[in-house]
Each structure stands twice: as structure tokens, then as C-alpha cells.
C-alpha positions in Angstrom: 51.1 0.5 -43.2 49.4 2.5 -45.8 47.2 5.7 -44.9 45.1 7.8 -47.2 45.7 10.7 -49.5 43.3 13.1 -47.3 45.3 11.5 -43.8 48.8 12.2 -45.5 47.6 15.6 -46.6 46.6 16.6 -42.6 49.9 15.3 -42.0 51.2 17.9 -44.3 49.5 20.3 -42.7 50.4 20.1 -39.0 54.2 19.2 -40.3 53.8 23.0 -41.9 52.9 23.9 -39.0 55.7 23.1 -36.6 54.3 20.1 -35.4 51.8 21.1 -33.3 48.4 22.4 -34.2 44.3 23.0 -32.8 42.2 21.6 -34.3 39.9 24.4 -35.5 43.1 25.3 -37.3 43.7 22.6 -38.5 40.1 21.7 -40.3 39.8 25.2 -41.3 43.5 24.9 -43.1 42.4 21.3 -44.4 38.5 22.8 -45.3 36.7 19.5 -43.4 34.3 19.7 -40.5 36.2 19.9 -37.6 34.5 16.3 -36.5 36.2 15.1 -39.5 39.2 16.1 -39.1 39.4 14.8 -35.5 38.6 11.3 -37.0 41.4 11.6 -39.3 43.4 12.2 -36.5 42.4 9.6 -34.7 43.3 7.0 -37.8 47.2 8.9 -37.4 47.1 8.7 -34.4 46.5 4.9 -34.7 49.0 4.6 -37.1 51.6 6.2 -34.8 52.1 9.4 -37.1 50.1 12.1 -34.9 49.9 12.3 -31.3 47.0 14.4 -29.2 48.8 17.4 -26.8 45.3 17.5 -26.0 41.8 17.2 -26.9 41.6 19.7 -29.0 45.5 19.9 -30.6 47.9 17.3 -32.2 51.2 16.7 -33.0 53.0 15.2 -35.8 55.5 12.0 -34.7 58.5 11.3 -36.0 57.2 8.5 -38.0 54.4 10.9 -39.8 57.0 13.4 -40.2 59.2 10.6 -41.9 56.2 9.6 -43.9 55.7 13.1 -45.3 59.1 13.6 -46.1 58.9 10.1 -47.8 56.5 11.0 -50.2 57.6 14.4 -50.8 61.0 12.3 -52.1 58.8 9.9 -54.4 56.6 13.4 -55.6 60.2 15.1 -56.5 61.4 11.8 -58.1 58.8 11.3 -60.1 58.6 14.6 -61.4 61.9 13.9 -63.5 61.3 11.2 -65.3 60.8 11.7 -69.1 
């Protein structure tokens, strides 16, 4: 499964957000259109890393919080190497 830098970043978002955010937060935080964002959500959600609380809030999964924590790992690796 592979998702995109603009889907890992939402995921980012809601994660720093406890795991549950509104939308309108959430595309305000993330600066898309709030039609956008939902779309985004609905590619997560797809995915299995976000799940809808309702229409207009998510959550983040434990696989999308896995995922995030993933590539925070590969960020903080990477930043080592000389």
C-alpha cells in the first residue's frame, strides 16, 4: 500500500490532533478546500488509515497512526547519515 505525501501529511495532522478531528479544522490546519480534504479522506479511509466519526469528522486508525510513526522513523534515520 503506498499513499501520497499530501495523504500522509493529513494523517499527520489528525494524529496531532488526538485522533479525532472536523473537518473544517482539519482543511483549515492542512490549507485545502475543505472538498479536498474530504477526498483525501476518503482515499485513507480506503486505505484503512482514517475512519469517519461522522460526516463531517475523522479519525486516525491504528494502521495510519503506525504509518505515521513509520515514516517519522525513516525521516529521523535518514537525517544521520553522513
Amino acid at each position: 500500500m503506498s499513499i501520497t505525501a499530501t495523504e500522509l501529511e493529513i494523517l499527520k495532522i489528525i494524529k496531532e490532533k488526538n485522533g479525532l478531528i472536523s473537518m473544517k479544522e482539519l482543511s483549515s490546519k492542512a490549507r485545502y478546500e475543505i472538498g479536498y480534504t474530504y477526498i483525501l479522506c476518503k482515499s485513507l479511509s480506503k486505505h484503512g488509515c482514517v475512519g469517519f466519526f461522522t460526516y463531517s469528522s475523522c479519525r486516525i486508525t491504528a494502521k495510519g497512526k503506525s504509518l505515521v510513526i513509520e515514516q517519522e522513523r525513516i525521516k529521523a534515520a535518514g537525517s544521520f547519515i553522513i
